[in-house]
C-alpha positions as a LaTeX table, in Angstrom:
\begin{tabular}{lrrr}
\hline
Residue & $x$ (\AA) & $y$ (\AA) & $z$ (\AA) \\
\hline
Unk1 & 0.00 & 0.00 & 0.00 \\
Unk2 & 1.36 & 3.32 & $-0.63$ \\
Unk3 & 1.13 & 6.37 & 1.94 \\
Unk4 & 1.17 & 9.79 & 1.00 \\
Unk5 & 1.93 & 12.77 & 3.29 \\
Unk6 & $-1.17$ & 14.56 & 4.89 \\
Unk7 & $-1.16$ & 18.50 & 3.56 \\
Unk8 & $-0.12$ & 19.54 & 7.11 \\
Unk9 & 2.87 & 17.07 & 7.34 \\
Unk10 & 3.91 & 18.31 & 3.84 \\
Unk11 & 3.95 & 21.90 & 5.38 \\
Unk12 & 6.11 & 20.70 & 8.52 \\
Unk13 & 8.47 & 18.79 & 6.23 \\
Unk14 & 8.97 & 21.79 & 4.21 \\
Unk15 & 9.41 & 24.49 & 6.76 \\
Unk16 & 12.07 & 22.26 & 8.91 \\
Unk17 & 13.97 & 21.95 & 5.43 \\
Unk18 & 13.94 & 25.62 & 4.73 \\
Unk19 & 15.06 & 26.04 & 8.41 \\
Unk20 & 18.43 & 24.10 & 7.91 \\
Unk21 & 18.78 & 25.26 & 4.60 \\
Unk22 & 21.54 & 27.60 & 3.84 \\
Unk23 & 21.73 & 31.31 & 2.63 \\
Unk24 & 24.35 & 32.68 & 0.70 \\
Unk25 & 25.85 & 35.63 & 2.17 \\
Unk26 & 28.82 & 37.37 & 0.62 \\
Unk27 & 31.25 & 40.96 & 1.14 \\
Unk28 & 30.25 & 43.75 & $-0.63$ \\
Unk29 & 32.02 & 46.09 & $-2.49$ \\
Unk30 & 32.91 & 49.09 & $-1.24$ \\
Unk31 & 33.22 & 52.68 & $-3.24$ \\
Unk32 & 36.00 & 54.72 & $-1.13$ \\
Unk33 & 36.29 & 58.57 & $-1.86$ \\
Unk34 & 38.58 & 60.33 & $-4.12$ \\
Unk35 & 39.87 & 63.28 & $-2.60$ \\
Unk36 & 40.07 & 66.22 & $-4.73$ \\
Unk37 & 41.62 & 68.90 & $-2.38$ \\
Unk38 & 42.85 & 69.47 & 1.13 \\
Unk39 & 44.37 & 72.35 & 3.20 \\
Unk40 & 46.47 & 71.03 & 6.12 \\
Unk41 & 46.60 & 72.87 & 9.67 \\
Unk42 & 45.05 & 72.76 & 12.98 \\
Unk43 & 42.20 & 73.71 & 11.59 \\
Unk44 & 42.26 & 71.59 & 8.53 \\
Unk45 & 39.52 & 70.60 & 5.80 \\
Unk46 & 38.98 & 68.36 & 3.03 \\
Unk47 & 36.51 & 67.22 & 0.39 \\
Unk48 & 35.89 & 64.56 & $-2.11$ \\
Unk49 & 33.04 & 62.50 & $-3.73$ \\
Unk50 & 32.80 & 58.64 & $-3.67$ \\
Unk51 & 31.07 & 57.74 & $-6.87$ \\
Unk52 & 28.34 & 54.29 & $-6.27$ \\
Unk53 & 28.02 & 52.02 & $-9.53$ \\
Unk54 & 24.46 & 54.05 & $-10.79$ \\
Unk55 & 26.88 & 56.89 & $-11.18$ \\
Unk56 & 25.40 & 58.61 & $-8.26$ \\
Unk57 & 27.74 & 60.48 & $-6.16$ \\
Unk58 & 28.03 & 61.72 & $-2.68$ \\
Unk59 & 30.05 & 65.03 & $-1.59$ \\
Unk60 & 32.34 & 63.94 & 1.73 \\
Unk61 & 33.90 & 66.91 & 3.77 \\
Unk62 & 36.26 & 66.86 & 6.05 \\
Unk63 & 37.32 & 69.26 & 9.14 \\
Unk64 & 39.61 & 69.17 & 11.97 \\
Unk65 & 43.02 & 68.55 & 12.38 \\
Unk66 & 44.96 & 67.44 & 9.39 \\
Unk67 & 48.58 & 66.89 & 8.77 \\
Unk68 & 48.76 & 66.43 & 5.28 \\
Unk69 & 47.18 & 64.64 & 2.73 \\
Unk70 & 47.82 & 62.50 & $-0.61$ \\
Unk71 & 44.94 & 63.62 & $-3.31$ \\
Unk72 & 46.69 & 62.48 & $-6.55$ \\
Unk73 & 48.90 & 59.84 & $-7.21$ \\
Unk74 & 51.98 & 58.67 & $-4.89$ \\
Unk75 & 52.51 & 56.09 & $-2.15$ \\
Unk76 & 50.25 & 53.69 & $-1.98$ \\
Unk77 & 49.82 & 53.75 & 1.81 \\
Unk78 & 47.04 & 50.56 & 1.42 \\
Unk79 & 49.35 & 47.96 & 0.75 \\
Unk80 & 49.75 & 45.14 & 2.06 \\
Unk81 & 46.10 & 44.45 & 2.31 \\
Unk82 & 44.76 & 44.69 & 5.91 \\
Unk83 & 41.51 & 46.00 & 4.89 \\
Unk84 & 39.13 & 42.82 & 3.06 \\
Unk85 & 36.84 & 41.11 & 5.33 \\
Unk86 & 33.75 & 39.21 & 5.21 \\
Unk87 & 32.01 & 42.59 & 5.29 \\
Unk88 & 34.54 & 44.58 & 2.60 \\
Unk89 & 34.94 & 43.03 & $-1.00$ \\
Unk90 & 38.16 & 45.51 & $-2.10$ \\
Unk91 & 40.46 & 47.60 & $-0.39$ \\
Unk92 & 41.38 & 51.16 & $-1.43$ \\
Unk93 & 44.58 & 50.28 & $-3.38$ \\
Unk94 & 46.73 & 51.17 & $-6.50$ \\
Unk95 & 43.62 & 52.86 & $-8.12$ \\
Unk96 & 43.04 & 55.09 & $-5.81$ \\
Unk97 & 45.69 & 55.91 & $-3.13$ \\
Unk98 & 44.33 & 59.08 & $-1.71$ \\
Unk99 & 44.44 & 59.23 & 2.06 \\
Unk100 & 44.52 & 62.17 & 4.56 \\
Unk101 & 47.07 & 62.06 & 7.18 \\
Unk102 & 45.59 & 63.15 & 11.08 \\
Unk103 & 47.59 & 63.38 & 14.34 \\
Unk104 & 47.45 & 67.16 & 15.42 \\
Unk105 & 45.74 & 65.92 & 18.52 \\
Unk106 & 42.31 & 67.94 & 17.39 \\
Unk107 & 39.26 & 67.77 & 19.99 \\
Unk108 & 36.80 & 67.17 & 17.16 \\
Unk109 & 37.48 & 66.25 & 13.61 \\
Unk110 & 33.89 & 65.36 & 11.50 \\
Unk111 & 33.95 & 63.50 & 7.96 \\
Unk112 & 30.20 & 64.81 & 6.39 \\
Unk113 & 28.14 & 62.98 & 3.97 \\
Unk114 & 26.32 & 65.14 & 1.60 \\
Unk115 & 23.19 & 62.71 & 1.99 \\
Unk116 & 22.97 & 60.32 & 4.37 \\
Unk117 & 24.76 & 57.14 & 3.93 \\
Unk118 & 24.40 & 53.34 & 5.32 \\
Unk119 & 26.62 & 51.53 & 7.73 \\
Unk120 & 30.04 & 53.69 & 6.47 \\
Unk121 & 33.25 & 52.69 & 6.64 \\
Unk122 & 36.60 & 53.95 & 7.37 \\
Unk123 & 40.05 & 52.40 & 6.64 \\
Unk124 & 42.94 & 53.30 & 8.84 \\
Unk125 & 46.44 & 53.27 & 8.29 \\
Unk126 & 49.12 & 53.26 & 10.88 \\
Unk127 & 47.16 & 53.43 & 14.20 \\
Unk128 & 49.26 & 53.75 & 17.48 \\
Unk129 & 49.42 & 56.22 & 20.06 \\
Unk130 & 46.57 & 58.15 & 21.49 \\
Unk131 & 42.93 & 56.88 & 20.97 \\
Unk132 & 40.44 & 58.52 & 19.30 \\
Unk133 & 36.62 & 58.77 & 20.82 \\
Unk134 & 34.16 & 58.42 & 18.23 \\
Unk135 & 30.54 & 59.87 & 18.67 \\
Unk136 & 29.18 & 56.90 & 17.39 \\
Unk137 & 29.54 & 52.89 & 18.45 \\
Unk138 & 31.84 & 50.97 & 15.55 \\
Unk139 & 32.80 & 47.51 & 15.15 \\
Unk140 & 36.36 & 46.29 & 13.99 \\
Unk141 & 36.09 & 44.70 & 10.60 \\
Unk142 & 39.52 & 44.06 & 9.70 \\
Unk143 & 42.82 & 44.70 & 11.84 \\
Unk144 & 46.05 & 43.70 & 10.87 \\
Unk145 & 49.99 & 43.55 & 8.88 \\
Unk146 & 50.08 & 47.16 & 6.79 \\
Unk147 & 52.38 & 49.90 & 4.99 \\
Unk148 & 54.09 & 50.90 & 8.21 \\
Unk149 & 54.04 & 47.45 & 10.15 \\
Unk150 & 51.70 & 45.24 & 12.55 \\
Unk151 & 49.39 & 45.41 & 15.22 \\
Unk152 & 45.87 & 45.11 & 16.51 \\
Unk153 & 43.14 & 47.54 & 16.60 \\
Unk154 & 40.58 & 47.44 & 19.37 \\
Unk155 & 36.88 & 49.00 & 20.11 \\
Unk156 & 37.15 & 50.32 & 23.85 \\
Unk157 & 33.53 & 50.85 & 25.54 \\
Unk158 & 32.34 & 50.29 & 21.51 \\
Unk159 & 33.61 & 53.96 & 20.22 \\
Unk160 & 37.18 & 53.92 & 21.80 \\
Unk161 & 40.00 & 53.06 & 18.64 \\
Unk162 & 43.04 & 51.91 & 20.06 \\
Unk163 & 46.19 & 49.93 & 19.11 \\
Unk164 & 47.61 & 47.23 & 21.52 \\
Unk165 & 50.89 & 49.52 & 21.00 \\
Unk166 & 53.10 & 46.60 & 20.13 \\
Unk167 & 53.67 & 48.32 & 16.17 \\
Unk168 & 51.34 & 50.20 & 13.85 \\
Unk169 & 47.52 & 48.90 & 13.19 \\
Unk170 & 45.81 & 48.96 & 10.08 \\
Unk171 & 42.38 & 48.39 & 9.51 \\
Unk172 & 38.40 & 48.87 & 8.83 \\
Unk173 & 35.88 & 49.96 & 11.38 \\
Unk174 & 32.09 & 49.92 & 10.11 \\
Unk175 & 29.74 & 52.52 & 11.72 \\
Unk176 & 26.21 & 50.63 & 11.48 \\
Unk177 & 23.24 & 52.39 & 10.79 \\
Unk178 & 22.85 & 56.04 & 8.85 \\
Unk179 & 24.78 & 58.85 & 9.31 \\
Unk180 & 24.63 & 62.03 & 8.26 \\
Unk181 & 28.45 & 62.71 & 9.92 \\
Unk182 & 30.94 & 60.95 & 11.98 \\
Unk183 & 32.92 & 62.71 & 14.40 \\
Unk184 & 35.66 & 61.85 & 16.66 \\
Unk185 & 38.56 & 63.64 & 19.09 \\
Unk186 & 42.01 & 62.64 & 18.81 \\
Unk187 & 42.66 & 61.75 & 22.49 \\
Unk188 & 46.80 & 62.94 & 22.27 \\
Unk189 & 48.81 & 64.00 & 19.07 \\
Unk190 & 51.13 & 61.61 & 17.25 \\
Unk191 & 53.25 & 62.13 & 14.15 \\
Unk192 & 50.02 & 61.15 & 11.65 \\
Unk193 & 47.44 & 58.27 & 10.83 \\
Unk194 & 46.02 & 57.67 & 8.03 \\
Unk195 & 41.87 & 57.46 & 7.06 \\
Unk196 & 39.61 & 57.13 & 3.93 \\
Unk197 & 35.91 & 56.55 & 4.07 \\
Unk198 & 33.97 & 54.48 & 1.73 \\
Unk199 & 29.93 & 53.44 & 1.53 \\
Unk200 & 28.54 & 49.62 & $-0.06$ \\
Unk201 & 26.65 & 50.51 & $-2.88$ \\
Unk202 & 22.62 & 49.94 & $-2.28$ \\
Unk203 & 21.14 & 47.33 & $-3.86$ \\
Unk204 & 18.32 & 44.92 & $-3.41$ \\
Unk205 & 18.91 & 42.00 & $-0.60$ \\
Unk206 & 19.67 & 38.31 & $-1.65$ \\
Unk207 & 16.81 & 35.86 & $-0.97$ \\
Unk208 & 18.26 & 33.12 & 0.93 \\
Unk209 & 18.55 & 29.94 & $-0.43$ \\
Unk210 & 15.87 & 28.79 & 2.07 \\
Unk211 & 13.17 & 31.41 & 1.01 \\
Unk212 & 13.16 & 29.87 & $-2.74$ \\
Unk213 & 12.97 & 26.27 & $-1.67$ \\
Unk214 & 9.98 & 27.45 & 0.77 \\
Unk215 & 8.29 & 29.05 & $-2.41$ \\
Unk216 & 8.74 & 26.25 & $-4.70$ \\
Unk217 & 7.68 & 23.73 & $-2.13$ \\
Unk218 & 4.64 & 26.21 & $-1.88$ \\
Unk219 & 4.08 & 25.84 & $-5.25$ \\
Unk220 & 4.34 & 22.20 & $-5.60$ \\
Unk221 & 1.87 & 21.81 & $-2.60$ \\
Unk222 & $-0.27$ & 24.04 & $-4.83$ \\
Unk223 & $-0.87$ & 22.29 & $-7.73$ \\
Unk224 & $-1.05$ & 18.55 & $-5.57$ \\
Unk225 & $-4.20$ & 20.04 & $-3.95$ \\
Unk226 & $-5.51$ & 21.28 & $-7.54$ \\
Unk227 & $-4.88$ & 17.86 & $-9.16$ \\
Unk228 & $-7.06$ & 16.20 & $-6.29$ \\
Unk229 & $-9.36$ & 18.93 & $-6.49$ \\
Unk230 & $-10.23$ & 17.74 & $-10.51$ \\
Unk231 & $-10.18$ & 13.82 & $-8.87$ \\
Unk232 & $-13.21$ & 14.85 & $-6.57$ \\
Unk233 & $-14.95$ & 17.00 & $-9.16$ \\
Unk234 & $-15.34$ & 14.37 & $-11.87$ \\
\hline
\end{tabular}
């Protein structure tokens, strides 16, 4: 004798696949800024634009303390790669080695977004020294071997960068949610460290793997209880 599965057995079977089932998850890619001018001092500033893959661009400013900065062309201060994660696809690299240089010990330096922008992150090059208190909770992506050397970056109290002070760190921190501005003070000076900030393009969420064997399933159960449906009718 054959047994078939009852209609509500069918729907258990089918939700405690889809509940084991994996989704696919992958890092994004990032779109840092290009920085098209700077003027170093005290009471420094900066702007640039990071350009998203519709073309769309946002305007980033900078202001506070800056010691310098590298707008077009020259060392490429991202190499060796500290910066790719399970969160960020590509690291600012040969392409586009802009960076501005901090370390004047400023009590407030603010990066701007000219609209507001989702979970933003910045890349930092040779971190040691004084921390920096950001006005906003972070999480370390990356932290590791860079231009100037090695060492680890840490999230004090969740917006408290600091180094373990054993050699330089390099890095990414992600700010999650949206910002309209980040700002931070520079808790001590030290000769400079470098930043960029870069956005993940928006696009449309993946459907895990799960939801489309749900929905087929669905389906399938659809067109069992049409088909026995037509038996009873005739």
């Amino acid at each position: 004798m054959k047994h078939s599965l009852s209609f509500p057995k069918m729907i258990g079977a089918v939700a405690l696949i889809s509940a084991f089932a994996p989704a696919t998850a992958a890092a994004a890619p990032v779109y840092w800024t290009d920085w098209v001018s700077a003027s170093a001092g005290n009471s420094g500033s900066a702007s640039g634009i990071i350009t998203l893959a519709d073309s769309s661009t946002v305007n980033v400013a900078y202001s506070g303390g800056l010691y310098s900065a590298q707008i077009s062309g020259g060392a490429n201060y991202w190499s060796p790669n500290a910066y790719t994660s399970a969160t960020v696809d590509n690291a600012p690299d040969s392409l586009n080695t802009d960076i501005l240089r901090l370390g004047q010990g400023t009590p407030m330096n603010t990066i701007t977004f000219s609209t507001p922008v989702t979970n933003p992150i910045m890349a930092v090059v040779s971190f040691n020294g004084p921390s920096w208190t950001f006005d906003a909770p972070f999480t370390v992506l990356s932290s590791g071997c860079g231009y100037w050397g090695c060492d680890t970056l840490n999230s004090g109290n969740g917006n408290i960068l600091s180094s373990t002070h054993l050699g330089e760190g390099h890095g990414t921190l992600q700010f999650l949610g949206t910002f309209s501005s980040i700002s931070w003070a520079e808790n001590g000076s030290e000769n400079w460290r470098g930043i960029t900030v870069g956005v993940s393009d928006v696009s449309p969420v993946p459907v895990p793997a799960a939801a489309w064997l749900f929905g087929s399933a669905l389906a399938g159960l659809g067109f069992i209880g049409k088909r026995r449906s037509d038996r009873v009718s005739v």
